[in-house]
C-alpha positions as a printed Julia matrix, in Angstrom:
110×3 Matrix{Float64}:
  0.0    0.0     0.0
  1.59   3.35   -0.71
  0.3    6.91    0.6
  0.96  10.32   -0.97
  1.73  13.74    0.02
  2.04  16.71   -2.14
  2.74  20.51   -1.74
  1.91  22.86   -5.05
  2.82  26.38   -5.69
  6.29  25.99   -3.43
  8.28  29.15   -4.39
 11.25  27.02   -4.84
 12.35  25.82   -8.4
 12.19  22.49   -9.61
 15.77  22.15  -10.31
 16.73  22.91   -6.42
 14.46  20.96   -5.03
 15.09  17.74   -7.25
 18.76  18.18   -6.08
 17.51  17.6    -2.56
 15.1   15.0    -3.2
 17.61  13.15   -4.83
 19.32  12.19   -1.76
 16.44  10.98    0.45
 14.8    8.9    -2.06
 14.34   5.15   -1.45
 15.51   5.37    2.21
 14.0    5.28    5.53
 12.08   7.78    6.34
 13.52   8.03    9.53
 16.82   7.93    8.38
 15.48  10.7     5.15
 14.55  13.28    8.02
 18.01  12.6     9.74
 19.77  13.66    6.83
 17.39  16.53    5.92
 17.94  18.08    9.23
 21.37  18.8     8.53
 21.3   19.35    5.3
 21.84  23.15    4.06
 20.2   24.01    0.77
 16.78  25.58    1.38
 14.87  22.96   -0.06
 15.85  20.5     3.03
 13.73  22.24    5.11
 10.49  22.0     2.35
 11.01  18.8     1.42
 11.39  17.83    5.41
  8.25  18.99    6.07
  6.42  17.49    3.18
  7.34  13.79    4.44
  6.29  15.05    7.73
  2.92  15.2     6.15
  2.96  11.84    4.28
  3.65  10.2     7.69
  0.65  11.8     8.89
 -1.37  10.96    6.42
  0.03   7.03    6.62
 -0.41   7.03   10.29
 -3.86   8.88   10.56
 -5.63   7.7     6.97
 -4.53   4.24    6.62
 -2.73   3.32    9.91
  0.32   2.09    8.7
  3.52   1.25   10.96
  5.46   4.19   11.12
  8.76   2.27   11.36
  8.24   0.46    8.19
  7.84   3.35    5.77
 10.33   4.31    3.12
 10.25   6.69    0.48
  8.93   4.83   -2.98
  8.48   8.08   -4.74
  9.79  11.34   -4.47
  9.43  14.45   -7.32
  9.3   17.83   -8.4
  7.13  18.96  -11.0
  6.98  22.44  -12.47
  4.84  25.18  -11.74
  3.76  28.42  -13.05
  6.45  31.11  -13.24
  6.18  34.38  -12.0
  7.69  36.71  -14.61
  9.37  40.22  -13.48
 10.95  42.57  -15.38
 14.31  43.99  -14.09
 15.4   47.79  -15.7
 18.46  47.77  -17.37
 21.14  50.04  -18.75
 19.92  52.19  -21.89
 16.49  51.74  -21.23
 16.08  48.28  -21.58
 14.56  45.71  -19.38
 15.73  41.11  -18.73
 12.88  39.16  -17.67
 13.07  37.48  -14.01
 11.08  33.93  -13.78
 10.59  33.3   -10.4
  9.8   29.52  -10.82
  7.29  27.44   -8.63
  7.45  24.05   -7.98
  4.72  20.99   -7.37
  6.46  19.13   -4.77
  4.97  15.03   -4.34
  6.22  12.46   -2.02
  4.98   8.36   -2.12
  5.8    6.39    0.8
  5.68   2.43    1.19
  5.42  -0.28    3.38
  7.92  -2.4     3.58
């Protein structure tokens, strides 16, 4: 049986958050919030709090053993892009995209 958490509109972009997600996924949970609390990109503390959730939602939804959880899925999706415009010299203005993210976390019993 697997269980799902997800976060949408994060103001984080996909490309960060991936590079955290990247190191949690297929372990422990336990052991994934270990390393996420000493991790130090940004995204540690996003991501951390998103598996939070799926535990929740394991423990209260479909009472699954905490202890026994690992991560089966972990992703970042893209969201929509906030777009900015930043004056420049001679009149001219560069686009900012302040990217979003769609943040979804699977966990399974082993």
């Amino acid at each position: 049986m697997e269980i799902k958490a997800a976060a949408r509109f994060v103001r984080i972009s996909p490309r960060k958050a991936r590079l955290v997600m990247g190191q949690v996924r297929g372990k422990k949970v336990e052991e994934a919030l270990n390393m996420l609390s000493f991790a130090s990109q940004r995204g540690a503390g996003i991501v951390k709090k998103l598996i939070h959730s799926a535990v929740a939602n394991a423990q209260e939804n479909a009472k699954m053993d905490v202890d026994a959880l690992y991560i089966s899925k972990i992703y970042a999706d893209e969201g929509p892009t906030l777009k900015r415009w930043r004056p420049r010299a001679l009149g001219r203005a560069t686009r900012i995209r302040k990217r979003t993210s769609h943040l979804t976390v699977v966990l399974g019993e082993k």
